[in-house]
PyMOL Python script that loads the backbone (N, CA, C, O; Angstrom):
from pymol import cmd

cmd.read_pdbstr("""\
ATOM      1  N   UNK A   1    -113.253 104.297-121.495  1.00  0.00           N
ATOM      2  CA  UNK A   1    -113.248 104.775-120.110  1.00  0.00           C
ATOM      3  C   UNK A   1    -112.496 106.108-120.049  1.00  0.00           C
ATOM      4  O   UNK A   1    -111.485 106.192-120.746  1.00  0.00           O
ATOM      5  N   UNK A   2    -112.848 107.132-119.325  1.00  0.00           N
ATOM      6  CA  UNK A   2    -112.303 108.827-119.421  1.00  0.00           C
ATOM      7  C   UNK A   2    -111.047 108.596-118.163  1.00  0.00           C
ATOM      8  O   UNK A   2    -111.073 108.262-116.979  1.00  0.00           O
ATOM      9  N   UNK A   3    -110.314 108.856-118.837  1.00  0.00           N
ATOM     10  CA  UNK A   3    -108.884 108.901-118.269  1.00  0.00           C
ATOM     11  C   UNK A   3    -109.364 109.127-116.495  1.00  0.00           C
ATOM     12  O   UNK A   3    -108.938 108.391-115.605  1.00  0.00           O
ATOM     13  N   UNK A   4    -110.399 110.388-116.240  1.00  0.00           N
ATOM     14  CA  UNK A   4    -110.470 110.414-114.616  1.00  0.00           C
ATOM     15  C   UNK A   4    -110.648 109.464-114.292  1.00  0.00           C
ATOM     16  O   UNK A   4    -109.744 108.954-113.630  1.00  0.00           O
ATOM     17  N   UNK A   5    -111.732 108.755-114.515  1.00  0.00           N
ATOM     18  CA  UNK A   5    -112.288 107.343-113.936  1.00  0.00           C
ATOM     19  C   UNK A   5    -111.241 106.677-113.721  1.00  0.00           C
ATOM     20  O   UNK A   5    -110.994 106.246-112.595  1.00  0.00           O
ATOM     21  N   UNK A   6    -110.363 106.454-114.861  1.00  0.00           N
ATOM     22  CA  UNK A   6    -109.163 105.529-114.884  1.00  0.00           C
ATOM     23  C   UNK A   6    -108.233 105.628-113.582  1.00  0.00           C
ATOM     24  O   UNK A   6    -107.733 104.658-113.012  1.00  0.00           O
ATOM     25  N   UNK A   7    -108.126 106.617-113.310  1.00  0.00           N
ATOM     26  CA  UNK A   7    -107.197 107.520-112.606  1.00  0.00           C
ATOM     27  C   UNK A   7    -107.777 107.551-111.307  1.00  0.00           C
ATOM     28  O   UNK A   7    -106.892 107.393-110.466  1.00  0.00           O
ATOM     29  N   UNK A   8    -109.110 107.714-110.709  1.00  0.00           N
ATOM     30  CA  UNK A   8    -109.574 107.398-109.590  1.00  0.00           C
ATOM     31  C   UNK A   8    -109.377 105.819-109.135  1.00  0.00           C
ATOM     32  O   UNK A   8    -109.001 105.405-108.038  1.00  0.00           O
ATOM     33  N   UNK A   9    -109.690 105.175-110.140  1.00  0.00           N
ATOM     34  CA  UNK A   9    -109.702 103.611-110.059  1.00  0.00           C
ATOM     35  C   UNK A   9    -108.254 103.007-109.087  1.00  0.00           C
ATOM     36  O   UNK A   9    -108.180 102.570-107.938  1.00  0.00           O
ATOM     37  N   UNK A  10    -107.437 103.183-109.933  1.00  0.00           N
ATOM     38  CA  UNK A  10    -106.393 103.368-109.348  1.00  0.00           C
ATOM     39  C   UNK A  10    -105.718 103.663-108.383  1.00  0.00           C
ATOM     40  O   UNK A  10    -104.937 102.998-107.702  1.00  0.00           O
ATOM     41  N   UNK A  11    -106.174 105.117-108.321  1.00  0.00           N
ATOM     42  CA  UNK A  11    -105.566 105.641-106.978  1.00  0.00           C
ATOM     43  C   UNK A  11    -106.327 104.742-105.468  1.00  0.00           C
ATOM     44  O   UNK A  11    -105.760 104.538-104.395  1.00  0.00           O
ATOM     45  N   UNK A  12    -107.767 104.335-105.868  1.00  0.00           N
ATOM     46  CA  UNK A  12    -108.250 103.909-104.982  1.00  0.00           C
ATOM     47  C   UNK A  12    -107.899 102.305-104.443  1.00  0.00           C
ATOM     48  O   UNK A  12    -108.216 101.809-103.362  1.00  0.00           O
ATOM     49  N   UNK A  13    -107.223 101.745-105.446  1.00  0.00           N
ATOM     50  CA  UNK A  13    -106.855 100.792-105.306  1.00  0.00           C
ATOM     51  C   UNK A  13    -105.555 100.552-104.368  1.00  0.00           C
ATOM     52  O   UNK A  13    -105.267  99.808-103.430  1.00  0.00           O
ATOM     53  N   UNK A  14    -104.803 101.770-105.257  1.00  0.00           N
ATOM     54  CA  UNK A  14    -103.484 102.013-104.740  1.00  0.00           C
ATOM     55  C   UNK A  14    -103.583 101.882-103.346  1.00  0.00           C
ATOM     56  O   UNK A  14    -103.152 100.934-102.690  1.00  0.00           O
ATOM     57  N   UNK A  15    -104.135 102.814-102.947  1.00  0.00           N
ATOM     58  CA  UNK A  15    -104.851 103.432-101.488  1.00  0.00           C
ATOM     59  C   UNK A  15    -105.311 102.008-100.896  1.00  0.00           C
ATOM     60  O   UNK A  15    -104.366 101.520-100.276  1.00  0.00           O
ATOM     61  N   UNK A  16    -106.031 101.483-100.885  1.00  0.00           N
ATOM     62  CA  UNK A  16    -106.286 100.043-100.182  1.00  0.00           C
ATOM     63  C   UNK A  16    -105.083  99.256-100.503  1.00  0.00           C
ATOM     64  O   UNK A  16    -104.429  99.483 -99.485  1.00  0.00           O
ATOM     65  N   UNK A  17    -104.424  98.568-101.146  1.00  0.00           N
ATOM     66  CA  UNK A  17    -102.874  98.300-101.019  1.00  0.00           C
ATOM     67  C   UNK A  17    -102.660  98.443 -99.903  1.00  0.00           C
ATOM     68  O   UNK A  17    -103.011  97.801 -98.913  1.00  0.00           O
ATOM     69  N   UNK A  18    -102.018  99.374-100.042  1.00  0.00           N
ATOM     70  CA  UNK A  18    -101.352 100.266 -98.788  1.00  0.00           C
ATOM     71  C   UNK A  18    -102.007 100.417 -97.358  1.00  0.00           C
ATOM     72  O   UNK A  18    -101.459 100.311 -96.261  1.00  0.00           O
ATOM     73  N   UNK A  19    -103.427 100.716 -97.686  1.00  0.00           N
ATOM     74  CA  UNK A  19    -104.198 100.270 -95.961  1.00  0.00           C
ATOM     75  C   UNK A  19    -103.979  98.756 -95.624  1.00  0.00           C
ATOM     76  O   UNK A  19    -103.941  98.342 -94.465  1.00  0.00           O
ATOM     77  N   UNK A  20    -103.824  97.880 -96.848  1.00  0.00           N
ATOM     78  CA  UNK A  20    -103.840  96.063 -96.496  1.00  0.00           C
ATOM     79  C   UNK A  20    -102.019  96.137 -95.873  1.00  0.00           C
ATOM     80  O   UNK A  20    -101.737  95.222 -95.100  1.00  0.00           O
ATOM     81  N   UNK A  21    -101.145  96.910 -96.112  1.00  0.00           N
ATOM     82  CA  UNK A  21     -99.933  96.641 -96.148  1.00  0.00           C
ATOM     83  C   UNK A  21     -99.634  96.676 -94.514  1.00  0.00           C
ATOM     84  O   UNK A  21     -99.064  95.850 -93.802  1.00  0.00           O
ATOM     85  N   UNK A  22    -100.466  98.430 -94.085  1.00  0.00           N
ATOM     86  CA  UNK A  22     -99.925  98.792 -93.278  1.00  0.00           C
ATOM     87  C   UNK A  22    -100.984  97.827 -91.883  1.00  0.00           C
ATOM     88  O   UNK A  22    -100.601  97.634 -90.729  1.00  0.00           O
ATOM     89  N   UNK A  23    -101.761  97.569 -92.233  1.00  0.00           N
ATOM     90  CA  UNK A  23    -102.794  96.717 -91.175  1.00  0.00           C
ATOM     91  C   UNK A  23    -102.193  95.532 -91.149  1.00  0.00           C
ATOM     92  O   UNK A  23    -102.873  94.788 -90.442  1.00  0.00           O
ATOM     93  N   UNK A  24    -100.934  94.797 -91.712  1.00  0.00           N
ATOM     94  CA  UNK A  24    -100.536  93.654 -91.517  1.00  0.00           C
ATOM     95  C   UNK A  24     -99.401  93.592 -90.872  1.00  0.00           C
ATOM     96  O   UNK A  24     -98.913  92.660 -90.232  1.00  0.00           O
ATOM     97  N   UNK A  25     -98.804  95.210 -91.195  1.00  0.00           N
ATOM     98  CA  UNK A  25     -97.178  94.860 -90.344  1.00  0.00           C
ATOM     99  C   UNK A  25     -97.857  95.403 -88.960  1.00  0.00           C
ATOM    100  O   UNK A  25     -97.283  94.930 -87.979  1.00  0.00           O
ATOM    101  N   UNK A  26     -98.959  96.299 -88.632  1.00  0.00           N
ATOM    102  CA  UNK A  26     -99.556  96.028 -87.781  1.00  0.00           C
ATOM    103  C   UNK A  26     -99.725  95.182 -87.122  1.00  0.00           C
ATOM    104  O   UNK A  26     -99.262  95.391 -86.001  1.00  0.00           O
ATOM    105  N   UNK A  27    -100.435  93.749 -87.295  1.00  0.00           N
ATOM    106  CA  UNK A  27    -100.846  92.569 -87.113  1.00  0.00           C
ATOM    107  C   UNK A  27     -99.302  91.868 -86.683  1.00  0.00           C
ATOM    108  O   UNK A  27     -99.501  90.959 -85.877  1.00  0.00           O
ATOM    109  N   UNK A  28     -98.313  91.985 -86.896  1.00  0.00           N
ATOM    110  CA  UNK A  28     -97.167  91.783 -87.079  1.00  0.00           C
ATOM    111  C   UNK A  28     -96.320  91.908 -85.974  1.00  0.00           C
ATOM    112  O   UNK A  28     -95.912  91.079 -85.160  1.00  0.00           O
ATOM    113  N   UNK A  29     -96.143  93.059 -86.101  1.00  0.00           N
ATOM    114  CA  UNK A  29     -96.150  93.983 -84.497  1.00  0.00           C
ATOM    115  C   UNK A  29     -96.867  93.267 -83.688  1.00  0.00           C
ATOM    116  O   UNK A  29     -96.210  92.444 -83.051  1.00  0.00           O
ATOM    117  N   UNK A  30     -98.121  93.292 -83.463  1.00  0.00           N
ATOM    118  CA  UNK A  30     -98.871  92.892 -81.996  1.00  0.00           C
ATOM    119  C   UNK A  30     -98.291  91.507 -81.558  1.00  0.00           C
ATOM    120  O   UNK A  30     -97.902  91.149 -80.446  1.00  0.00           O
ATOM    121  N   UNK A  31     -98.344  90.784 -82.824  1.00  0.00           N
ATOM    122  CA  UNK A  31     -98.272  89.262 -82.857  1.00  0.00           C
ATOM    123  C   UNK A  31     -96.605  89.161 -82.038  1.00  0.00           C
ATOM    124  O   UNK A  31     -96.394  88.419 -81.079  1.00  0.00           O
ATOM    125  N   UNK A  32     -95.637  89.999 -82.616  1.00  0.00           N
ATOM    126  CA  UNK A  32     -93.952  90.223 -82.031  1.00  0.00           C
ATOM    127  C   UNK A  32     -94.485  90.279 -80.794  1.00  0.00           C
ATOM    128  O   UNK A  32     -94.149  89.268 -80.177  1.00  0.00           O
ATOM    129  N   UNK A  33     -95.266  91.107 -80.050  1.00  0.00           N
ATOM    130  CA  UNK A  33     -95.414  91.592 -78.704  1.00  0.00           C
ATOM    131  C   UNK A  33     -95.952  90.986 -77.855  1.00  0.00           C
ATOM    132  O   UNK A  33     -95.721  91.186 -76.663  1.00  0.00           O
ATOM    133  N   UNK A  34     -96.824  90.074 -78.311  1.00  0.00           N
ATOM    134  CA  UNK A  34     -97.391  89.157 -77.425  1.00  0.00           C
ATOM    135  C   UNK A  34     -96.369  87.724 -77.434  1.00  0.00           C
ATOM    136  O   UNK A  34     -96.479  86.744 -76.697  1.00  0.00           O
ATOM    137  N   UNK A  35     -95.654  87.893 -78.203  1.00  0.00           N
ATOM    138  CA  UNK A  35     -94.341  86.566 -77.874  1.00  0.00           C
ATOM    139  C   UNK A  35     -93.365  86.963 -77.246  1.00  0.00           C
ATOM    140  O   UNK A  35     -92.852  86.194 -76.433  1.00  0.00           O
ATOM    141  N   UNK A  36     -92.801  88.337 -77.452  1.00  0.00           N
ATOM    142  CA  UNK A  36     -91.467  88.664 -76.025  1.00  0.00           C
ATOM    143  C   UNK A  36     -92.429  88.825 -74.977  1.00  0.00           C
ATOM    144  O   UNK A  36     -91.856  89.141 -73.934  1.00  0.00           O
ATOM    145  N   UNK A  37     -93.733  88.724 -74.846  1.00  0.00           N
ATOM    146  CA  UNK A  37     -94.628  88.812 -73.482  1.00  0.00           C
ATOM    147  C   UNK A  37     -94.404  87.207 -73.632  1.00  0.00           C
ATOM    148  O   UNK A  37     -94.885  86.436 -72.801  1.00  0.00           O
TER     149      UNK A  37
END
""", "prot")
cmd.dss("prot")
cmd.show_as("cartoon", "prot")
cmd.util.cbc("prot")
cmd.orient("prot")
């Protein structure tokens, strides 16, 4: 496998991680807000 590929792979993964991370403390948040409501 050519190191770019490798290296896209990755980053793209990385990158969704991080969209799953931030869409949950999201989820997180709302969920806090609708209980001090």
């Amino acid at each position: 496998m050519p190191i770019k590929l490798r290296y896209n792979a990755n980053k793209k993964r990385r990158s969704g991680a991080f969209f799953v991370h931030v869409f949950r403390q999201a989820i997180s948040v709302k969920i806090a807000d609708v209980n001090l409501n």
